[in-house]
C-alpha positions in Angstrom: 16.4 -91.4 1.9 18.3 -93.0 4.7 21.9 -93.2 2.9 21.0 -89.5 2.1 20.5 -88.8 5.7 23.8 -90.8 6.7 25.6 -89.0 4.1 24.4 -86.3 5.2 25.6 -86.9 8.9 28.9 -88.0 8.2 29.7 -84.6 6.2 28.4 -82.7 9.0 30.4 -84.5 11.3 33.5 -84.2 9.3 33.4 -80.2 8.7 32.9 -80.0 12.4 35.9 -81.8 13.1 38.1 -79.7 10.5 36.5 -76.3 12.0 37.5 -77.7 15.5 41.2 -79.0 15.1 42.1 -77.4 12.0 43.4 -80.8 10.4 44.9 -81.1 6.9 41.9 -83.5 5.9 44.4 -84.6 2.8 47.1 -85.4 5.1 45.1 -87.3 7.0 43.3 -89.5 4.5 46.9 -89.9 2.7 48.0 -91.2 6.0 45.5 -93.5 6.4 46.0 -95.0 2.6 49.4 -95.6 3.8 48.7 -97.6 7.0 45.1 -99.3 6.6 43.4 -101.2 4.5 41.5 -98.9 2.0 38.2 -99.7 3.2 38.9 -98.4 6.6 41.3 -95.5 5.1 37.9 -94.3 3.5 36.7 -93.5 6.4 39.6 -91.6 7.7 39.6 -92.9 11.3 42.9 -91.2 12.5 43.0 -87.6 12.1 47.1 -86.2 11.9 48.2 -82.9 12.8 49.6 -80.2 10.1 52.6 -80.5 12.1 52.6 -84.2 12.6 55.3 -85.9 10.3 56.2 -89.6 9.5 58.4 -92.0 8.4 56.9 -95.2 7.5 59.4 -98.3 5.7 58.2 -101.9 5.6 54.7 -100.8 7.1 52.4 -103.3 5.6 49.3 -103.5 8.1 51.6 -100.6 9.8 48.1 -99.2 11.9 45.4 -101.8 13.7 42.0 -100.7 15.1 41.1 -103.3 16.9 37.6 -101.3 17.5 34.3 -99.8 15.5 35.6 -97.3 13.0 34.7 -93.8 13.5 35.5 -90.7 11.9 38.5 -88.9 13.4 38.4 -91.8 16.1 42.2 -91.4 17.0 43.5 -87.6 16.8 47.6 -88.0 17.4 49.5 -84.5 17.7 47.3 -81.9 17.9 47.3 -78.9 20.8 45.6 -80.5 24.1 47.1 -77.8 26.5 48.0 -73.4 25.6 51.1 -74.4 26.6 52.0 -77.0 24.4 50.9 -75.6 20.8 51.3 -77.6 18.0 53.0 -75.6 15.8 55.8 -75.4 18.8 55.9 -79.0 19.3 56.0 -80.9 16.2 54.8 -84.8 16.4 56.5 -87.8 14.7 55.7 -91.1 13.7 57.8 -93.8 12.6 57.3 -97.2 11.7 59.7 -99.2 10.5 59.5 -103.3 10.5 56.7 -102.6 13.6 52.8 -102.0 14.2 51.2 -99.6 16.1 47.6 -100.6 17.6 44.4 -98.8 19.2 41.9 -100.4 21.1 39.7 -97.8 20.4 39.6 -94.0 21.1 43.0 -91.9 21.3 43.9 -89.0 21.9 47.8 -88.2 21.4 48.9 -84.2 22.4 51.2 -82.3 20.6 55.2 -83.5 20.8 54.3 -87.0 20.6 56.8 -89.5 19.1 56.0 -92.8 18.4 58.8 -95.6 17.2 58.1 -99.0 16.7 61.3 -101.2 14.6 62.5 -104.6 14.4 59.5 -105.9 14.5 57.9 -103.5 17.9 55.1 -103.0 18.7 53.1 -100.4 20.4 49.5 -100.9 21.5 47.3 -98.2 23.0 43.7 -99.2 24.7 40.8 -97.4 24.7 40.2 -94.0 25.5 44.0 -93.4 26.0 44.9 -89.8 26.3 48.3 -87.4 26.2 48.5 -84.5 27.4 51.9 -82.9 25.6 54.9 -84.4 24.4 55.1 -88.5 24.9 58.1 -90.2 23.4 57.3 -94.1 23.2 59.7 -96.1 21.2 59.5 -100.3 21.2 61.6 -102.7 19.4 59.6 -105.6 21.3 56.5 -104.7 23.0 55.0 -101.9 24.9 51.4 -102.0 25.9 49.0 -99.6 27.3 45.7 -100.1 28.9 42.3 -98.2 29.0 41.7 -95.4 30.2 45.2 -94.8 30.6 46.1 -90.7 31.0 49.6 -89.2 30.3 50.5 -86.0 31.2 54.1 -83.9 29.8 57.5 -85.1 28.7 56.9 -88.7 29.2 59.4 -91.4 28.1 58.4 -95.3 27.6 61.4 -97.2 26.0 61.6 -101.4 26.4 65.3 -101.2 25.0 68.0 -99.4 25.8 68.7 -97.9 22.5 72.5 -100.0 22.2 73.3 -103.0 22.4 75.5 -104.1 25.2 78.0 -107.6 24.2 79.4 -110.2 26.1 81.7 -113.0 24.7 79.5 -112.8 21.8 76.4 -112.4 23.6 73.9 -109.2 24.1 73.6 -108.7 27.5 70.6 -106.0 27.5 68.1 -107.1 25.5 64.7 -105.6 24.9 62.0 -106.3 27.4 58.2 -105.7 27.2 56.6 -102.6 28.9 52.9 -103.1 30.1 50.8 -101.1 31.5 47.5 -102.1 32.9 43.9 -100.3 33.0 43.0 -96.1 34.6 46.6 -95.6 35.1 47.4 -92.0 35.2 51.3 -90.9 34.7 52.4 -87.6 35.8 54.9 -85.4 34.0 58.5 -85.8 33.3 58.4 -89.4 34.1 60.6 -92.6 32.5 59.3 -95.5 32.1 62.3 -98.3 31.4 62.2 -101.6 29.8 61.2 -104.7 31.7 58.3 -103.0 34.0 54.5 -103.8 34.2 52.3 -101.8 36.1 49.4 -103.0 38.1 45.7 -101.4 37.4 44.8 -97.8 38.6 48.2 -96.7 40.0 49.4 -92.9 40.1 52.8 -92.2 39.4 54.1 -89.1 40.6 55.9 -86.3 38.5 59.7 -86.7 38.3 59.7 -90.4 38.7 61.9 -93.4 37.1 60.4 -96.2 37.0 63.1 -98.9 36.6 60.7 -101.9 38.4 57.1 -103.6 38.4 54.7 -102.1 40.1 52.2 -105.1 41.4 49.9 -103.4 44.1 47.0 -101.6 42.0 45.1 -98.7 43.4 49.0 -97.3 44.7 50.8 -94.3 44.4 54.3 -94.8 43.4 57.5 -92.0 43.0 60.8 -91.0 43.4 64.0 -92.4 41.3 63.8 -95.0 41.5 60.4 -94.9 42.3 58.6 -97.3 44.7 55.4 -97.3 46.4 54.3 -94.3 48.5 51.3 -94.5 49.6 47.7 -97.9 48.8 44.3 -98.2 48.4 43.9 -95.3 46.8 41.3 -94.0 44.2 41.2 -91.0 41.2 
């Protein structure tokens, strides 16, 4: 009686979840095949958009949860905001040589992009949120904290896409991105290779950040953006 009831439950929970976000249930349990191990695929813990495509080459253990599974869990390109509809903003996912991790609940807006090669990663705490398009693209390392919120058009990259040579030498190579816990990011805002940022620190729309931040609880802007204003709360 109690499998039926947890049977039950879990088909309850799942036609919710299609009626709510109108997900191509096949897709996503095709997906998840592709990038879990079956017994966790089963249970169809990422949910993609219709419009979400990707491009996956070398992916062996491609997707970690490093976190309970849950049904529909991590949701990655569906519409968050009217004015960013899915169907208008196609998502993409590549993984190539790369992993891309959760550390437990995600949810990644419509636009997103995610890239990890030559052996990047990507790694997304709990409870991280997007609102719109986010490119993020790592060759080495780019990490993301909980309770970490994103709002339009923002850019994380820890390469700079070419290499740059020396007598011989590459002179720009890729350099981890971290950024630590309750950081919110406003829109339009670049995040370059080589920068860590402290604990609950706002960054203002329109910035560049092309240095560490250190001081949590700041408020940093401007390109390049530097600290405005401490001890400061949201």
């Amino acid at each position: 009686m109690q499998k039926i009831l947890l049977v039950f439950q879990y088909v309850s929970t799942l036609l919710k979840l299609i009626l709510k976000y109108k997900i191509a249930i096949l897709r996503s349990f095709l997906f998840c095949v592709r990038v879990l191990p079956f017994k966790l695929a089963i249970r169809i813990p990422i949910f993609i958009s219709n419009q979400t495509r990707y491009k996956l080459k070398n992916f062996r253990g491609g997707i970690n949860i490093y976190a309970p599974i849950h049904l529909g869990m991590i949701k990655i390109g569906f519409t968050q905001a009217p004015f960013f509809d899915a169907k208008q903003n196609p998502s993409f996912i590549e993984i190539n040589q790369g992993s891309i991790s959760f550390d437990g609940y995600a949810n990644i807006g419509a636009g997103c992009k995610l890239s990890v090669c030559n052996g990047g990663t990507i790694r997304l705490g709990n409870q991280f949120w997007s609102t719109g398009p986010i490119t993020i693209i790592a060759r080495k390392s780019i990490i993301i904290g909980n309770s970490c919120v994103c709002s339009w058009n923002i850019t994380m990259m820890d390469h700079d896409a070419h290499e740059l040579y020396k007598s011989g030498h590459c002179i720009n190579p890729p350099s981890n991105i971290t950024i630590k816990d309750h950081c919110w990011i406003g829109f339009n805002t670049s995040v370059l290779k080589g920068v860590s940022i402290d604990s609950d620190v706002i960054i203002g729309a329109n910035s560049v950040l092309t240095k560490s931040v250190s001081v949590s609880n700041s408020i940093v802007a401007g390109v390049p953006a530097t600290i405005k204003k401490t001890e400061v709360m949201w």
